[in-house]
C-alpha positions as CSV (number, residue, x, y, z in Angstrom):
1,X,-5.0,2.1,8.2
2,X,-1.4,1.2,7.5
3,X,-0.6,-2.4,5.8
4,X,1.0,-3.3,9.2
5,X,-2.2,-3.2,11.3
6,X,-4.3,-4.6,8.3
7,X,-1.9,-7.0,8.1
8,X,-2.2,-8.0,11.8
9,X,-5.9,-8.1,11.9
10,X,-6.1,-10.5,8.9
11,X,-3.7,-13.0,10.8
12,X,-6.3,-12.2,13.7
13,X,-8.7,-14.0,11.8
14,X,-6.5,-16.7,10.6
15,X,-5.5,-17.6,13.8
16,X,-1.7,-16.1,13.3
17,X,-1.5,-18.9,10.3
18,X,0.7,-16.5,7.8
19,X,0.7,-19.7,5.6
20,X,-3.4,-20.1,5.6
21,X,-3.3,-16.2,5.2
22,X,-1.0,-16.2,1.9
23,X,-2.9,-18.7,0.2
24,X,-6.4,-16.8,1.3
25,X,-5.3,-13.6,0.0
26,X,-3.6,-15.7,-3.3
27,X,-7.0,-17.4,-4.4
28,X,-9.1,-14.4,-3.2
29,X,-6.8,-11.7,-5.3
30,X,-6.9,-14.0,-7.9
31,X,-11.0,-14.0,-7.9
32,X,-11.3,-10.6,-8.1
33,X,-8.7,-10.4,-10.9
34,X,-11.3,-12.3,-13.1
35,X,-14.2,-10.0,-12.1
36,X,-15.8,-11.3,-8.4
37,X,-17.5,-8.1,-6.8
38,X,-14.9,-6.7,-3.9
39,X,-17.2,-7.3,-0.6
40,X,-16.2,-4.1,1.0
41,X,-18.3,-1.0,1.3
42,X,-15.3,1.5,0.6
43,X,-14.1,2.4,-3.0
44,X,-11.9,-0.4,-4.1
45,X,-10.9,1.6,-7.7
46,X,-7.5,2.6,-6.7
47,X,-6.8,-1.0,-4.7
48,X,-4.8,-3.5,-5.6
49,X,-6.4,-7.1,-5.6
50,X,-4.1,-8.4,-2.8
51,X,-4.6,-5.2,-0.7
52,X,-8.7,-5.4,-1.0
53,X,-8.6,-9.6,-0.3
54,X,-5.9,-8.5,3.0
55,X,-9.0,-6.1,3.9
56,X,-11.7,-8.6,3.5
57,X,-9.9,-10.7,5.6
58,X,-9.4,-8.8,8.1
59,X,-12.7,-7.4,8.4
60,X,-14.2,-10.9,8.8
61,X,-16.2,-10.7,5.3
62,X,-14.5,-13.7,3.9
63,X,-15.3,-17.1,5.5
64,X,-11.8,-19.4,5.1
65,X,-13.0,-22.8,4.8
66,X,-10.5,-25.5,6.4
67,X,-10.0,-23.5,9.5
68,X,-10.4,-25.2,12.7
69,X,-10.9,-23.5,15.7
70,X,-7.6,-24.7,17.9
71,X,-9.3,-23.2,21.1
């Protein structure tokens, strides 16, 4: 999947909040960079931290806590 659609389905999840969806991918990337498992079921080897956290996102593996539901 292209970083595009990725991209979009994260900011699916974040209710279109690209600010919400930086700072997700920020602390989440910055998790993994000190050794926290990557919670997806593909190979993560060649992935960089930002692109696996954009992934988790967008797959609905990460809960983002502060989110309210606008609807």
């Amino acid at each position: 999947m292209r970083l595009e659609e990725r991209m979009t389905k994260a900011l699916k999840q974040v209710n279109n909040d690209r600010y919400i969806l930086a700072i997700a991918v920020g602390q989440r990337a910055d998790e993994l960079s000190k050794g926290a498992k990557p919670l997806l079921e593909q190979n993560t080897q060649k992935m960089k931290y930002t692109d696996i956290a954009i992934d988790e996102i967008a797959n609905g593996l990460l809960k983002i806590e502060g989110l309210v539901d606008k609807n």
